[in-house]
N, C-alpha and C positions, 0 to 999 in steps of 0.2 A: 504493500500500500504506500510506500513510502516516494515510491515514483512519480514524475511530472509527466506521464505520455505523451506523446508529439499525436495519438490517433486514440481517439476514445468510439467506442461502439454501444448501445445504449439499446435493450431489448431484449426476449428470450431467446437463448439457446434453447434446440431442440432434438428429442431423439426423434433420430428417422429410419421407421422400420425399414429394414433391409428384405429384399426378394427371399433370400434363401434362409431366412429370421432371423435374431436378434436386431442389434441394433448401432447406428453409427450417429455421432453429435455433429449436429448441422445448425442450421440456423443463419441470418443474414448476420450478426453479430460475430458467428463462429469462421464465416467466410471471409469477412470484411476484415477484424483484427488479426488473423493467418495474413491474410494479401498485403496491411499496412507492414505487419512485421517480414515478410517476402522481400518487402519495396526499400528496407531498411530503415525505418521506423519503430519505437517504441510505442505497444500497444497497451492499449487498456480495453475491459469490457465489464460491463454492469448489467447484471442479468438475474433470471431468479430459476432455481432448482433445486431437485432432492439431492442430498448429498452422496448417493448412491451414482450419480453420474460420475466422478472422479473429471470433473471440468480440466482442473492443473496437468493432469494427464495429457489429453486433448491440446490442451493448451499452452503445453510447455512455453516459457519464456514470457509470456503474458500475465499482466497485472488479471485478478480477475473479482472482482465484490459480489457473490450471491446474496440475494435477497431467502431466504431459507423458504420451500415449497412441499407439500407433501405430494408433486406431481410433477410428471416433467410435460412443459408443453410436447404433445408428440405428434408426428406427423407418418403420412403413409405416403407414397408418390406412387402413379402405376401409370408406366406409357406403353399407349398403344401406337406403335410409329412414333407422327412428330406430336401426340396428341398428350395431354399429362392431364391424369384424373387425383384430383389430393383430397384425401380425407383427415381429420382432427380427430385424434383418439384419447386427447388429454390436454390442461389449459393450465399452464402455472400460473402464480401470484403476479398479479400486476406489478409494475416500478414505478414509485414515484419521484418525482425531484427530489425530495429532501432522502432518497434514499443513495444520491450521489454524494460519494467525498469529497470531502473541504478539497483535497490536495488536486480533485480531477477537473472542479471549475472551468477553471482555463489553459483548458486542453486545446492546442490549435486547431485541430477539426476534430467534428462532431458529427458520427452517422448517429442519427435514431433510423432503427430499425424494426419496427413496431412488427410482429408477424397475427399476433390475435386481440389487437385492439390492446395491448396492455400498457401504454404509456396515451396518459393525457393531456389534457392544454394547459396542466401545471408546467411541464416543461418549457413552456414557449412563454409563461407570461400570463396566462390565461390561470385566475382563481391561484395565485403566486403566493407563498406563504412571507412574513410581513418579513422586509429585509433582503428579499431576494431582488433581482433587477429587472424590473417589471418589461422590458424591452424581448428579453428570454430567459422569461425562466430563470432557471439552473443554471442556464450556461451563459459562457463571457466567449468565447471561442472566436478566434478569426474565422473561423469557417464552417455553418454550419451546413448540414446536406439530412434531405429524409429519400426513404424508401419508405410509399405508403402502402404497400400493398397488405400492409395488415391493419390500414383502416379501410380496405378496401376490399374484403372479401368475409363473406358468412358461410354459416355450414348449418345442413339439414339435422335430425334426427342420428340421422344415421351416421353424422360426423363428413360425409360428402360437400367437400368447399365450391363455393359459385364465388361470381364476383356479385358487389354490390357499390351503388352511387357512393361516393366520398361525402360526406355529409359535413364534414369539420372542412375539407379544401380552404373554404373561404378566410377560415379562422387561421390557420393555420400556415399558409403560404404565405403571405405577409412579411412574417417573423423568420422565414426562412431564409440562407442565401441560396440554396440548388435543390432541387427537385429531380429528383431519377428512378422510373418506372419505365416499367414494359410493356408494349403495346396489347399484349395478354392480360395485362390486371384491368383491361379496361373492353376484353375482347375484340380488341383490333377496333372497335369504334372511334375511329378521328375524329370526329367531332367532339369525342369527351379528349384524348390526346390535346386537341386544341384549348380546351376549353380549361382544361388544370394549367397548362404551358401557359397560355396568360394571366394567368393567378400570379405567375411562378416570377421572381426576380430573373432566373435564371430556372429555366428546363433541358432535362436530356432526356431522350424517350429510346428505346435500347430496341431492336426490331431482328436480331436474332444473326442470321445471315444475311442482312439487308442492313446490316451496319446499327447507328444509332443517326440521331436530330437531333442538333443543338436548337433549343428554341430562346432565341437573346434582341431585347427590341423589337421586338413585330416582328423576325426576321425568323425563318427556318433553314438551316443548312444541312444537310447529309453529311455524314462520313460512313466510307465503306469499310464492312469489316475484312479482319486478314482469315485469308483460308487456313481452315483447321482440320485436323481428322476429329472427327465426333465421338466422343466415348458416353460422357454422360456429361448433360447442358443445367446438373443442377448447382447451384449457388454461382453460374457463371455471371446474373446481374449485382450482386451484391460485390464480385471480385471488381464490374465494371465504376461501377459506384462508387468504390474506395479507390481505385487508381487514378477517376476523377477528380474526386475529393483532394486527392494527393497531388497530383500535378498541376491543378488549378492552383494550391495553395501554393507551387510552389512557383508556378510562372503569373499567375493573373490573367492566362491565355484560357478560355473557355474551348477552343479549337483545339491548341495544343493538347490538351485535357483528352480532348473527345478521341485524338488519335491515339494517345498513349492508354486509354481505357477500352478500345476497341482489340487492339494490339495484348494489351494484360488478358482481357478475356479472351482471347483465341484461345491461350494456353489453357484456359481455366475447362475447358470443355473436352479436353484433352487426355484424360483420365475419371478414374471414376472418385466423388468426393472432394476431398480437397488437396487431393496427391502432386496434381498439378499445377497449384499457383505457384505462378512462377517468379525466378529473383528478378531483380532490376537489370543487371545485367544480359539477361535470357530478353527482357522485354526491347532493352536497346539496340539490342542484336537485330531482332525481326522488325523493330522498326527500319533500320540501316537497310535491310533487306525487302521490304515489302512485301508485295505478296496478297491484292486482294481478290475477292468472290467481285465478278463481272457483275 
């Protein structure tokens, strides 16, 4: 705890049943802080779980603060082809701001990573408890970025996830500096894509093998992604999102950003879990190199 991260991640860790059963730790939090630490940055994550998950394991080198759960948020994935059906089999304890450490404040970037609705508008400012900076919340951070797909999707009965309207958007982009979702959290509807991007100070919208969208000023740009061999495309938005986050912070280039996160996620899709995020030097390389999908 005693550390100052340069990359904080903010959201449940989650088990993800595995095909052949048991289970492996995922989560956009477990993606994101692996890739800052890949990119050579010190990482932090604030999350909540049973202590039964062995997170420090997982997470070798990483600060990590649990919120203590008697459940781990858990998830299923099941693809048919390019198609992924995900189910919720279990929902940890919320996080609140004042569950973050004094020491992690001002951490220069900041994903919140919400996957089941469990962080709310305490973080941003919104019902702030007395003393905190009403501007954000919790946080002082140069650089803050969300993944909302976890105020963006519900689940049945049966635990089967759908998407749903973003109901806080309004509330919440504001307070934001970048926004990065996938054209899938919103079922490829552009019209909603368009419609969160100009909420957004700054938007990127991630579209698979069709690259990503910078959305900056009224203004929408493409970047094409780099050809990858496909293993498995899960947590490949949350590696694009942190490498954003990161070289944004580090150039003030939203372009450059968008190439060097296009580029990080090739690798990330490249193996299965989180085996292939890749170091900075591996990312430099294939930049130098190029290499996009026509």
């Amino acid at each position: 705890m005693a550390i100052n991260p340069d990359f904080l991640a903010v959201g449940h860790v989650t088990k993800d049943v595995l095909p052949a059963g048991g289970y492996t730790v995922g989560g956009t939090v477990t993606y994101a802080a692996l890739t800052a630490q890949a990119l050579g940055l010190s990482a932090a994550v604030l999350t909540s779980a049973p202590p039964d998950m062995e997170l420090c394991k997982f997470l070798s080198g990483i600060a990590v603060q649990i919120v203590p759960s008697d459940v781990a948020t858990t998830f299923e994935n099941i693809y048919e082809g390019t198609r992924r059906y995900q189910y919720v089999h279990g929902v940890a304890k919320p996080l609140r701001a004042l569950d973050l450490p004094v020491a992690w404040k001002r951490t220069p970037i900041v994903l919140l990573g919400p996957l089941v609705g469990e962080l709310g508008l305490d973080w941003l400012g919104r019902s702030a408890p007395a003393g905190v900076r009403p501007e954000r919340g919790a946080l002082s951070a140069a650089v803050v970025g969300v993944t909302p797909q976890g105020w963006m999707r519900q689940w049945d009965g049966d635990g089967r996830v759908s998407t749903k309207p973003w109901a806080e958007a309004g509330q919440i982009l504001p307070e934001v500096d970048v926004l990065v979702f996938s054209e899938d959290d919103v079922a490829g509807d552009e019209a909603v894509v368009r419609q969160y991007a100009a909420l957004a100070r700054l938007a990127v919208v991630t579209r698979g093998r069709h690259g990503a969208t910078v959305f900056r000023d009224g203004t929408a740009r493409d970047f094409p992604a780099f050809r990858a061999r496909e293993v498995d495309p899960t947590g490949a938005g949350d590696v694009f999102a942190t490498a954003f986050l990161v070289r944004l912070h580090e150039t003030g280039d939203p372009y450059q950003a968008a190439r060097f996160a296009n580029c990080t996620a090739s690798f990330a899709i490249e193996g299965p879990g989180t085996t292939s995020i890749p170091t900075r030097s591996q990312v430099e390389q294939r930049l130098r190199r190029g290499g996009f999908y026509e």
